[in-house]
Phi, psi and omega in degrees: 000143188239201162245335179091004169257103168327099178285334158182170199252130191223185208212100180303157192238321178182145179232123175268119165286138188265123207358311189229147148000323209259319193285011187060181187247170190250128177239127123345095172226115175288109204264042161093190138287007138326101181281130162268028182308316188269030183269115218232144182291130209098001186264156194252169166208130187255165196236098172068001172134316204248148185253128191235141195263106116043083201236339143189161168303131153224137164266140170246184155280001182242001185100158207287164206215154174216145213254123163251170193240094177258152176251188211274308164320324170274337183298292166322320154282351176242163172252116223037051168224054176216014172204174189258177171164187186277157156216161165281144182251152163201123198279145173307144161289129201258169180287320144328295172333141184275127159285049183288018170216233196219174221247113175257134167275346178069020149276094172289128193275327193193155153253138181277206174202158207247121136300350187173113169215102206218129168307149178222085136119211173257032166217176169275154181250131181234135165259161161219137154253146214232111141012123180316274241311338198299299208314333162320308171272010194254142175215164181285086184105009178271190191258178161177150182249141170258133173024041185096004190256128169292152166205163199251144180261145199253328176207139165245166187208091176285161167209185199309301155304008108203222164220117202263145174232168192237138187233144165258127164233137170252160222304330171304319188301295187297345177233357145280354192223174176291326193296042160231009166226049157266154177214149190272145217127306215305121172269163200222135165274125182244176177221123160252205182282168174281330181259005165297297190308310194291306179310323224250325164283330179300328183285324177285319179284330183288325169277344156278319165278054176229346185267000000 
């Protein structure tokens, strides 16, 4: 389980194919100012959004490094964890620990795609569209995590092709996290909430046993 507050901006270095085409790649990550002291092999960590476990530790001359296993299925449901470039990091939430953005699971349910990312005053406006199955759960002031970032949704617009919404970001967000090298086109992994997930079968399970 995550929070959706980005702890540092880390950096895949190199992706290794894991045995045959099929079998997914092996990623390389410089992991930033994140300390891995207390990071131990089993430990998740998420990457961008999706949550990935930790398969070993390396020291390097340039400072340590943590090794993940994506299999050919997240690749295929996620976004930027198939080349190297930067991502946002975030260590599993300890119990004890503050809920300062809303409680992510670290599944990315779908990818989106950035339609519009321009300043508006002294923050940014970034849209995204979202998958139809998504637009149920997107609500006007609810959560959703972008590439691993909690953000508060400011407008939904359904549309024939899915459903797009729009987040304000400010100068912190953007200059803790990646969403500050989107550009539009860019695809983004999104989550949407949990208890979003959780109302919405209770409500479906509840409407079939009345009929």
């Amino acid at each position: 389980m995550f929070t959706g507050i980005v702890a540092a901006i880390g950096q895949i270095e190199t992706v290794s194919p894991l045995g045959d085409s099929a079998a997914g790649v092996r990623l390389a990550v410089n992991p930033g100012s994140l300390s891995l002291d207390d990071v131990a092999p089993g430990d998740s960590i998420a990457l961008q959004g999706a949550c990935m476990t930790v398969v070993a530790k390396q020291h390097t001359v340039d400072g340590p490094r943590f090794i993940v296993d994506v299999s050919r299925e997240s690749l295929a449901r996620t976004a930027g964890l198939d080349t190297p470039g930067a991502v946002n990091l975030e260590k599993a939430l300890r119990a004890h620990d503050r809920l300062g953005g809303h409680l992510v699971a670290g599944h990315v349910d779908e990818v989106g795609a950035v339609t519009h990312f321009a300043p508006v005053g002294e923050s940014y406006e970034l849209r995204v569209l979202a998958p139809p199955a998504l637009g149920r759960y997107l609500a006007y002031k609810g959560s959703v995590t972008v590439n691993g970032v909690s953000l508060t949704v400011n407008s939904v617009h359904d549309r024939v092709d899915g459903c797009e919404f729009s987040i304000n970001l400010i100068a912190h967000t953007l200059s803790a996290t990646t969403l500050k090298l989107l550009k539009v086109g860019a695809r983004v992994n999104l989550e949407i909430d949990l208890i979003a997930r959780y109302v919405e079968r209770i409500l479906s399970s509840s409407k079939a046993s009345s009929q």
